[in-house]
N, C-alpha and C positions, 0 to 999 in steps of 0.2 A: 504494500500500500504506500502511496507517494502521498508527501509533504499536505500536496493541495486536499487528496481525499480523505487526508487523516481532520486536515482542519473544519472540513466541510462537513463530517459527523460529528466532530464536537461540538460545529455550534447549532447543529440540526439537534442535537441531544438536551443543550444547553435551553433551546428555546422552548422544547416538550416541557423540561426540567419548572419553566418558570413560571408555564401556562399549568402545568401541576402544580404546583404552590399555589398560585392564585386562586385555582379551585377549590384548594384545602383550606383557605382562609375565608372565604364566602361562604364555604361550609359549616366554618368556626363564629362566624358573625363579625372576624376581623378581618376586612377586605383590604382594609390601609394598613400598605406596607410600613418595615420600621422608617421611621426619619434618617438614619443613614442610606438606606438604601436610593430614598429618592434624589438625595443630592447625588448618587453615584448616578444614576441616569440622566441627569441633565434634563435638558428642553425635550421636548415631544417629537417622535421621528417624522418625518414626512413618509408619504404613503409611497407602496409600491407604485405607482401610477404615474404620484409626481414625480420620484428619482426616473422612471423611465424615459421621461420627458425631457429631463435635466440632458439624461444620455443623447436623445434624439438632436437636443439643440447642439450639444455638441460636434455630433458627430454629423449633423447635416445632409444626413442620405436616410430613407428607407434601413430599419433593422428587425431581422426577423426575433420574433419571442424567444427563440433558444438561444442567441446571441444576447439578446439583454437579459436574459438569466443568468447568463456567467457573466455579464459586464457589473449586474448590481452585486452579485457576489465579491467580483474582485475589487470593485469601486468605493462600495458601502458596507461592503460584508450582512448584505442580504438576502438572505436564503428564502427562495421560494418555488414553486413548481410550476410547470407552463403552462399549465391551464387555469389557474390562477389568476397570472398574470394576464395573460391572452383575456378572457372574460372581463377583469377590470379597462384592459384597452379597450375591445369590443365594445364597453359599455360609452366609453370614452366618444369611440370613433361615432357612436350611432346617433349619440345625442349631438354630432357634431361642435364637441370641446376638445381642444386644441392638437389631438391627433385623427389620423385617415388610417381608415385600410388599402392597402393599394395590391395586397395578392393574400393570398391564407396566411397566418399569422404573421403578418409584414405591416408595419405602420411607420407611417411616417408625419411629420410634424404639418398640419394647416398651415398654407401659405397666409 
């Protein structure tokens, strides 16, 4: 196992890990985490949707969903699956906000 797929299960584990705790705590009737833990998290992440975008603007061409799956990963270290991601553009492109589909899972940014 290589470097990148070792990292890629840990944080795929890591994120199961935290979405279990949260459960146990709603369970518990203590949803709010301790006070250290939220200054360790900082500001609120932006969405799969918007970092996609961010990508699109960057990179200025058409990129298919399995391309920005590894891009958010290596960029953001965001892990997510492609139909996921593909559904929340889809959602994007349909209501025509700020991306298009231009072939099966390909979008690109509204001129």
């Amino acid at each position: 196992m290589d470097k990148q797929q070792r990292k890629l299960i840990l944080e795929t584990m890591e994120t199961v890990l935290e979405l279990e705790l949260r459960a146990i705590r709603q369970a518990l009737g203590t949803d709010e985490p301790q006070a250290g833990a939220a200054r360790q998290r900082g500001r609120k992440r932006k969405s799969l949707a918007d970092l996609s975008v961010e990508l699109l603007t960057d990179k200025q061409r058409p990129i298919h969903v399995d391309e920005l799956v590894d891009l958010l990963r290596e960029r953001y270290g965001r892990v997510t699956d492609r139909d996921s991601l593909s559904s929340a553009l889809a959602k994007k492109a349909k209501q025509g906000v700020l991306v298009r589909r231009v072939s099966p899972a390909t979008f690109e940014l509204l001129a």
